[in-house]
C-alpha positions in Angstrom: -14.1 51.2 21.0 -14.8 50.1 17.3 -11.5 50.9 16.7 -10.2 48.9 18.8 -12.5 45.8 17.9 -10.8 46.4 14.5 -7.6 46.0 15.6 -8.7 42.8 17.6 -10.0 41.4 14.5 -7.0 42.6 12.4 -4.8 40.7 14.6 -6.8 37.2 15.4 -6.8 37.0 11.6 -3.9 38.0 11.0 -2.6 35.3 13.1 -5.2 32.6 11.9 -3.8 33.1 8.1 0.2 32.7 9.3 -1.0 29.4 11.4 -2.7 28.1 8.2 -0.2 29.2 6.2 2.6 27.5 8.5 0.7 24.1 8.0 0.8 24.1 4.2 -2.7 26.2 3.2 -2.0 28.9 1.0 -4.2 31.6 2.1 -5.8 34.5 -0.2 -6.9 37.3 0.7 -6.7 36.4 4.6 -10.2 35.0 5.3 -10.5 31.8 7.0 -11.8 29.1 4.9 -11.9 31.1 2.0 -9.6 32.0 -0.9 -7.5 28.1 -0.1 -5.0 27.7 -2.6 -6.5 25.5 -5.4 -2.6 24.1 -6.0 -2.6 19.7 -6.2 -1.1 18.0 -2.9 1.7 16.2 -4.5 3.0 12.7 -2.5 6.1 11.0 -2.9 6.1 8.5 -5.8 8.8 6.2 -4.9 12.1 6.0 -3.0 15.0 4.7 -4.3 15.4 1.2 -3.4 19.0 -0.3 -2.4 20.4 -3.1 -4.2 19.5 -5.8 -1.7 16.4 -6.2 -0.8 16.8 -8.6 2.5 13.5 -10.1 1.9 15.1 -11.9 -1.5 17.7 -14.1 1.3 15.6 -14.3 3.9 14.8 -18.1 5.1 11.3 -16.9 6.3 10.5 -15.4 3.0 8.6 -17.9 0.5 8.8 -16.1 -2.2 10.1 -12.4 -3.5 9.4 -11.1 -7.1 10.3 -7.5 -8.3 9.1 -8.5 -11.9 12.5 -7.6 -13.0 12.5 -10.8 -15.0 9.9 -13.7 -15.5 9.4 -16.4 -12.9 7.9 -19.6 -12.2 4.6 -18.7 -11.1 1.9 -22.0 -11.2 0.0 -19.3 -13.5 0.6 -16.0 -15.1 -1.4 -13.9 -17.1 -0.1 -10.5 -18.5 2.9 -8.9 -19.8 5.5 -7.4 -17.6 5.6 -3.4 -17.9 8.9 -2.3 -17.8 8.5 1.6 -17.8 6.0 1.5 -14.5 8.0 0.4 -11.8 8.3 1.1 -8.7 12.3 3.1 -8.7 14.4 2.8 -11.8 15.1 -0.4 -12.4 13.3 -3.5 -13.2 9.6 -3.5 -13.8 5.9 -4.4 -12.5 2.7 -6.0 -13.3 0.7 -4.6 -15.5 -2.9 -4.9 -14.0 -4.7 -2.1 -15.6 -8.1 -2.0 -17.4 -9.7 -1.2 -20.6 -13.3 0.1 -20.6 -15.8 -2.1 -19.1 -13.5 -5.0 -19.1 -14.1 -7.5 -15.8 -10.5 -9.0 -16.2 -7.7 -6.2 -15.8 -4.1 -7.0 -17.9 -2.6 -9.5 -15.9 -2.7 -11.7 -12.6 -0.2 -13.7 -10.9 -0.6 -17.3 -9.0 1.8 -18.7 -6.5 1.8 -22.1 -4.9 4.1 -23.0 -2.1 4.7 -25.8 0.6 1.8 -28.8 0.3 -0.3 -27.4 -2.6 -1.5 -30.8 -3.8 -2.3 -30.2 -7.7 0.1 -28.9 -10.5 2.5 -27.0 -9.9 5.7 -25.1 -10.3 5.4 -25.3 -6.0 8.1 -23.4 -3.8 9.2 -24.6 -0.8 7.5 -28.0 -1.6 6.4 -30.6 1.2 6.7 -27.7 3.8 3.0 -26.7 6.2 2.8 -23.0 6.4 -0.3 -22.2 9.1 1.0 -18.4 9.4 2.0 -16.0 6.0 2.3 -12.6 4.9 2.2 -10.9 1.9 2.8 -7.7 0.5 2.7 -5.7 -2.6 3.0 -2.0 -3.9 0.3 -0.9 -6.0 -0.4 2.7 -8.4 -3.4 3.5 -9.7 -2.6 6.0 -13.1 -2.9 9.2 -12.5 -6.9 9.7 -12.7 -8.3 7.1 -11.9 -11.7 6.7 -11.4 -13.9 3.4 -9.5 -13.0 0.4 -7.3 -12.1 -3.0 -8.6 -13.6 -6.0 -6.7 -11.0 -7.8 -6.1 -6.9 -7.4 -4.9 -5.1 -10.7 -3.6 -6.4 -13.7 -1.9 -4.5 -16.4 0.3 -5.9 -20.2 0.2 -5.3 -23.5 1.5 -6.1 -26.0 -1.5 -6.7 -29.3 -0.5 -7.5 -31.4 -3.6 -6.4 -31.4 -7.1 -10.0 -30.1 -7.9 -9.2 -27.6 -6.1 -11.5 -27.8 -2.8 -10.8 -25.0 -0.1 -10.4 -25.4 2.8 -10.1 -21.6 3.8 -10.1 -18.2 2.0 -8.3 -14.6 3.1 -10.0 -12.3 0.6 -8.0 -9.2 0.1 -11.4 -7.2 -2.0 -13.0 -3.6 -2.6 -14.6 -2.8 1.0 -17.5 -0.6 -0.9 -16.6 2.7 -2.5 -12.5 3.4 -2.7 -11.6 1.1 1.0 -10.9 -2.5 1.0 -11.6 -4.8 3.5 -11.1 -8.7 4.4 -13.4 -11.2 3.5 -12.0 -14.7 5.2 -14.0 -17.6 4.7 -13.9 -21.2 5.7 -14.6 -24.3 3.4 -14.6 -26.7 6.6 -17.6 -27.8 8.5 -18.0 -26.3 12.2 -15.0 -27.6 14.1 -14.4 -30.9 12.4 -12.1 -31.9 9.8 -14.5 -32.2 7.5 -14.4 -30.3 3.9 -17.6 -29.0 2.5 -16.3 -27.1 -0.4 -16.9 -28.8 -3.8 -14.6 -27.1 -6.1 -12.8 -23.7 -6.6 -14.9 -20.5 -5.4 -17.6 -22.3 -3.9 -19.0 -19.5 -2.3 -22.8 -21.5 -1.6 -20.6 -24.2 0.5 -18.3 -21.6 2.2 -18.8 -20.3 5.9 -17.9 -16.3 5.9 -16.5 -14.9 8.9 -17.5 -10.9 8.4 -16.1 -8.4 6.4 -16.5 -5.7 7.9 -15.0 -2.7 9.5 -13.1 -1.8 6.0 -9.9 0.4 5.7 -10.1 4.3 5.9 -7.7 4.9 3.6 -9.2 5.6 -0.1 -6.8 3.4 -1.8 -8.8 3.2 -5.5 -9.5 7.5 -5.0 -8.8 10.2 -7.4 -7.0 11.7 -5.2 -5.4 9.5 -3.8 -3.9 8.0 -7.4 -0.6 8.3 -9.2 1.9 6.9 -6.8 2.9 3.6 -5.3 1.2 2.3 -2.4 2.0 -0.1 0.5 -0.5 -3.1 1.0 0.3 -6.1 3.2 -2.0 -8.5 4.6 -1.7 -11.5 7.6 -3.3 -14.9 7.8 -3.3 -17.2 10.8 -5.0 -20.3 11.0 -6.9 -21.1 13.7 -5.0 -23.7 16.7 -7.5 -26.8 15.5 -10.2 -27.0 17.5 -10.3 -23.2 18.9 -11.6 -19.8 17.6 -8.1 -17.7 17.4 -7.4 -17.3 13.9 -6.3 -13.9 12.9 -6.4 -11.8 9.4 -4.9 -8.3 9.1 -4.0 -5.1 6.8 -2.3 -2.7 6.6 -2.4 0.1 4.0 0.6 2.3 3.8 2.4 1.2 6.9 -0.5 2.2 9.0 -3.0 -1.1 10.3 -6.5 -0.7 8.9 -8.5 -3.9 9.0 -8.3 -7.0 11.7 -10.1 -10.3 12.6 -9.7 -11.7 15.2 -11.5 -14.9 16.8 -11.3 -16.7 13.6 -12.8 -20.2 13.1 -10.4 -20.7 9.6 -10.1 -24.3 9.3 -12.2 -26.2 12.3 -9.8 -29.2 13.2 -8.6 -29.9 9.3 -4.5 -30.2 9.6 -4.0 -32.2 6.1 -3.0 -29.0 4.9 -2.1 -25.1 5.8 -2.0 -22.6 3.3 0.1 -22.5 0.1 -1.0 -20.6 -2.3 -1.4 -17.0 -2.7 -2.7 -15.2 -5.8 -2.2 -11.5 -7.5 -5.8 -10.7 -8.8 -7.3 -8.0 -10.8 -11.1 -8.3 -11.7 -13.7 -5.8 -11.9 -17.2 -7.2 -11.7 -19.2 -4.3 -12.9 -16.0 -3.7 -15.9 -13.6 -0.9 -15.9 -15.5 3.0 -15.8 -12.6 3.8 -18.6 -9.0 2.6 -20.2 -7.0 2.9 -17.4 -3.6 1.9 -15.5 -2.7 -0.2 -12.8 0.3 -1.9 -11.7 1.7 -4.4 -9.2 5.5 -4.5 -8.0 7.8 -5.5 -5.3 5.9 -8.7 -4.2 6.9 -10.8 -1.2 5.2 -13.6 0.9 7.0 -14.5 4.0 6.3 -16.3 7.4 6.9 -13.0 9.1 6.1 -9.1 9.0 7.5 -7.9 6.1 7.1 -4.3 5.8 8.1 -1.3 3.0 11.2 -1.4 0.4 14.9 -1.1 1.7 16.7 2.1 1.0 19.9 3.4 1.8 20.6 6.1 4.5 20.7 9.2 2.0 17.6 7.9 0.0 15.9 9.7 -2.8 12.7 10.4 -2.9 11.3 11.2 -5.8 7.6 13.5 -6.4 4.8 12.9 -8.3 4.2 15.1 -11.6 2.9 18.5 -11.0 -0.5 19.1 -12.5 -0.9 22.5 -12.2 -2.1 25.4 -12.2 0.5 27.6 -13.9 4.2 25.5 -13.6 6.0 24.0 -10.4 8.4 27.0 -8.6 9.1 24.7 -5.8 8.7 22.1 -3.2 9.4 21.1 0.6 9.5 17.5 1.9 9.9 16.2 6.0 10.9 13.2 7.4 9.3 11.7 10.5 10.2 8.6 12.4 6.5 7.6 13.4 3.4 7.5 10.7 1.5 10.6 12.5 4.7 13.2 12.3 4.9 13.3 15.8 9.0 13.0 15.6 10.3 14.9 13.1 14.0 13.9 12.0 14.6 16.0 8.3 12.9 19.2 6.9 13.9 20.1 3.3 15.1 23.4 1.4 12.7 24.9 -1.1 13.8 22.0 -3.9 12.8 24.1 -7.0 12.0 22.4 -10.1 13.3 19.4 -9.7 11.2 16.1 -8.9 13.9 14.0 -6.8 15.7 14.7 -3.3 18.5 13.2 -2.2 18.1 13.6 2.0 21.5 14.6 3.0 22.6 18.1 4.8 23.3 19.4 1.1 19.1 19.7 0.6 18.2 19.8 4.2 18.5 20.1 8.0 18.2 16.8 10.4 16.6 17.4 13.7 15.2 15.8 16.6 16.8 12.5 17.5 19.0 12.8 14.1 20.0 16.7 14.9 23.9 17.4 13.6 23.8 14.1 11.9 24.5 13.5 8.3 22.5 10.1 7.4 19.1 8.2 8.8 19.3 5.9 11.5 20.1 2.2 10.2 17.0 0.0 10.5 14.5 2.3 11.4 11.1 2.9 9.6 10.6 6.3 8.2 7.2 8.4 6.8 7.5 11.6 4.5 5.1 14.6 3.9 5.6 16.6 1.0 3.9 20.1 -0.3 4.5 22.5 -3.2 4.0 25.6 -4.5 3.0 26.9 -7.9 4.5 29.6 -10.5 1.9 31.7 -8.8 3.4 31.7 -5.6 0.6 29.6 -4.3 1.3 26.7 -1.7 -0.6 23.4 -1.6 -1.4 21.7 1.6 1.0 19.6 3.0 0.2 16.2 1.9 -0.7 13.3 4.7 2.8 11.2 6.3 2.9 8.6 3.9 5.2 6.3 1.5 7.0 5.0 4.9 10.6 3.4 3.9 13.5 1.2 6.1 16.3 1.8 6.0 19.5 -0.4 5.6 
């Protein structure tokens, strides 16, 4: 009987250490729970971006900057960075702190359609009551606390600058962010009660709260670029159905909905949207942040364009010991739920091209040679250490289109 037993136990964890194995957690010494490999889950940095980026020709988009060169922005603050960047080619936003400074490195202001005071102003004379914006943002390797503030969209109504509405993109508490829309218009009249910029004592707020899972501002979660786009819609004058949205690496983390924005004022929508990087408490430490590949546009906008062998490229191993290899997959949905490309063992290097050279497609894509044209793809990536060690597989993330 007790032997038996043993070989009962032998074998239900026996089995428990290949399934945890299988799904990316290095066991040692075969114990449940114990012995997990200690090995960093890697993510995919970047993927290489094609040459044309639709958003730049759109007639929907306002305005597209990948801080390859300098542009007319109503205001600018900070040098470009051109060795961060999100690819190979052209260059970012440096947004990054020294210790316990409030302002970060740099911050970017657009105005667009009937933004009444100084401008450079795109699309001039046009009423915008519905925008989106989007930018990628990486947090150095390491870093450590949450800034207060992202990105904001505004409707300016004077040239003192008096608000009619707010769509704060800010630090949620801890490493989330959340929306904080306000309104600078009195009930549902067309009456502004907003004095001057920021007038937080005159502003209504509308609630910001549930905030985002996802730890965007994390240690862990630092070192590669990140997908954040938000949504503003102004109310229909005289009803309670405006709407503000995000989403954080393709996935939708924080909505409003039932939105008072702007009572019955129609004198002017929103045009103006602004790149922001303050820190109320200051910066924990010197530290880097950046801002590329950003885009306003009257509709969805989504992740980069990349062509239909892309390269992905890893984030720097960190140890222990050296890299020995790595594995990436491909999934056509944000949860893994349709796998379309599993990988070779990749070895040392830190880039894949996806093709049937380094891999096998599957699924939907099985005995093809490319991804499918204008679809919307998520990757998961693990490695494994000079000890022989295998991290866990790293969540579906860095979703891409492709062309």
């Amino acid at each position: 009987m007790v032997f038996l037993l043993f070989v009962f136990l032998f074998a239900l964890f026996g089995f428990e250490e290949a399934r945890q194995n299988q799904n990316g957690l290095a066991m040692v010494g075969g114990a449940k729970g114990k012995g997990l490999s200690n090995v960093e889950t890697p993510h995919i940095d970047y993927v290489a971006m094609s040459s044309d980026q639709y958003h730049k020709n759109l007639t929907e988009t306002i305005w597209y900057d990948d801080f390859s060169t300098k542009k007319p922005y109503m205001d600018s603050r900070g040098a470009l960075d051109t060795i961060v960047n999100f690819g190979v080619k052209g260059g970012s936003v440096n947004v990054g702190f020294n210790k316990g400074d409030v302002f970060g490195h740099g911050d970017r202001k657009v105005a667009f359609g009937d933004f009444p005071a100084n401008g450079p102003v795109i699309k001039q004379g046009q009423m915008f009551d519905e925008i989106y914006w989007r930018i990628y943002v990486k947090h150095e390797y390491g870093w450590n606390g949450s800034p207060a503030k992202m990105s904001r969209a505004t409707s300016i109504v004077s040239d003192t600058w008096k608000q009619a509405m707010i769509a704060h993109v800010w630090n949620g508490g801890g490493p989330v962010l959340t929306l904080d829309p306000a309104r600078g218009v009195y009930d549902q009249t067309d009456s502004i009660i907003t004095t001057k910029y920021n007038d937080f004592d005159n502003l209504v707020w509308l609630g910001n709260s549930p905030t985002s899972q996802f730890p965007l501002t994390s240690t862990e979660e630092s070192g590669y670029w990140v997908l954040v786009e938000s949504r503003v819609k102004l109310n229909t004058p005289g009803k309670n159905d405006g709407i503000n949205q995000l989403w954080i690496d393709g996935r939708l983390e924080v909505e409003r909905k039932d939105l008072n924005f702007r009572g019955n004022y129609t004198k002017h929508g929103i045009n103006a949207v602004f790149l922001e990087s303050y820190w109320n408490k200051g910066s924990l430490k010197d530290q880097g942040r950046w801002y590329d590949n950003f885009v306003i546009a009257t509709v969805p906008i989504g992740p980069v364009i990349c062509p239909r062998n892309p390269t992905l490229v890893k984030t720097p191993y960190h140890g222990p010991g050296k890299l020995k290899n790595w594995e990436v997959e491909l999934a056509s949905d944000c949860n893994g739920a349709e796998k379309v490309f599993v990988s070779n063992n990749l070895g040392e290097s830190s880039k894949i091209i996806v093709n049937t050279e380094t891999g096998n497609f599957m699924g939907p894509l099985k005995g093809k040679s490319k991804l499918a044209s204008g679809t919307i793809y998520f990757a998961r990536v693990r490695q494994q250490s000079s000890h022989g060690q295998w991290s866990v597989w790293s969540r579906w993330h860095q979703g891409f289109n492709v062309e």
